[in-house]
N, C-alpha and C positions, 0 to 999 in steps of 0.2 A: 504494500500500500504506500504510495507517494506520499509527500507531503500536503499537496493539493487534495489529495482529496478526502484525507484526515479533515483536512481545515475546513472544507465545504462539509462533511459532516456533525464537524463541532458546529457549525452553524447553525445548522439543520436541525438538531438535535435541542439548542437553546431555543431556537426559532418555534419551535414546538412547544416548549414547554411554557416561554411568555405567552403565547398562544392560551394555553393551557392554564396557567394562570388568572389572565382576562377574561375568559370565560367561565370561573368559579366566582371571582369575585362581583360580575354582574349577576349572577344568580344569587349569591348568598346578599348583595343589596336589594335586591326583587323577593327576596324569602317573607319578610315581614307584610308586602303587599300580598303577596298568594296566599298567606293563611288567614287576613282578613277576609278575601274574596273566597276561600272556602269555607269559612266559617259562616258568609251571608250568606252563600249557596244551602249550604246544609238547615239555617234559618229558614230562609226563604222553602225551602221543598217543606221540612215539619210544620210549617203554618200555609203552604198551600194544601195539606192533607187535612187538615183540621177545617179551616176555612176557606172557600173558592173565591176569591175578589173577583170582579171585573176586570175585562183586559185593558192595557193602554192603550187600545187601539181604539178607543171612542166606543164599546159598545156597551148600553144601556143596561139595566138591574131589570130596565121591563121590555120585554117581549114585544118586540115591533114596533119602538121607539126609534128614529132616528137619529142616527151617529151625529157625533157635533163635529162642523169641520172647525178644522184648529188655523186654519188659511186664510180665515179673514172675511169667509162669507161669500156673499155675491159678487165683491169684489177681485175675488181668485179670479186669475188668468195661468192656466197652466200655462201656457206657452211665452210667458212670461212679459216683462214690462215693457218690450218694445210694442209688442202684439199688441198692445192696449193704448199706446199711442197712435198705431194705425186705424183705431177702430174710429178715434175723435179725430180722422183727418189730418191731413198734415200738421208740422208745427210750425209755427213761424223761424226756426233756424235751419229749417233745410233748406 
């Protein structure tokens, strides 16, 4: 084994391990967030078994209520804010 390619494997070899380091120590700062968010999962499933809330998706406690839109009403333009400058005609800046 040359020298050269001792040397490219010591490299390689630290190269790895700082590697390998950087990638413990973002988990082990991320650890305190993951056992929160599994401890609100584990909440969250025990209190949907017990009681069923409504979803956040807008739908109603009573049966054939309609959904609330959260977009602002009649005003919604899915196709967004320009659409709706064309609808009242041009504008004086074009």
């Amino acid at each position: 084994m040359k020298w050269d390619d001792l040397t490219l494997v010591i490299l390689a070899v630290f190269g790895c391990f700082t590697l390998l380091l950087t990638q413990i120590s973002e988990v082990l700062s991320k650890l305190p967030q993951i056992i929160r968010a599994w401890r609100q999962v584990r909440r969250e499933l025990s209190n949907g078994i017990e009681s069923n809330p409504p979803s956040a998706l807008g739908s109603s406690s009573r049966p054939g209520a309609p959904a609330v839109d959260s977009c602002g009403g009649e005003n919604h333009n899915p196709e967004g804010p320009e659409a709706r400058r064309e609808e009242h005609g041009p504008s004086q800046n074009d």
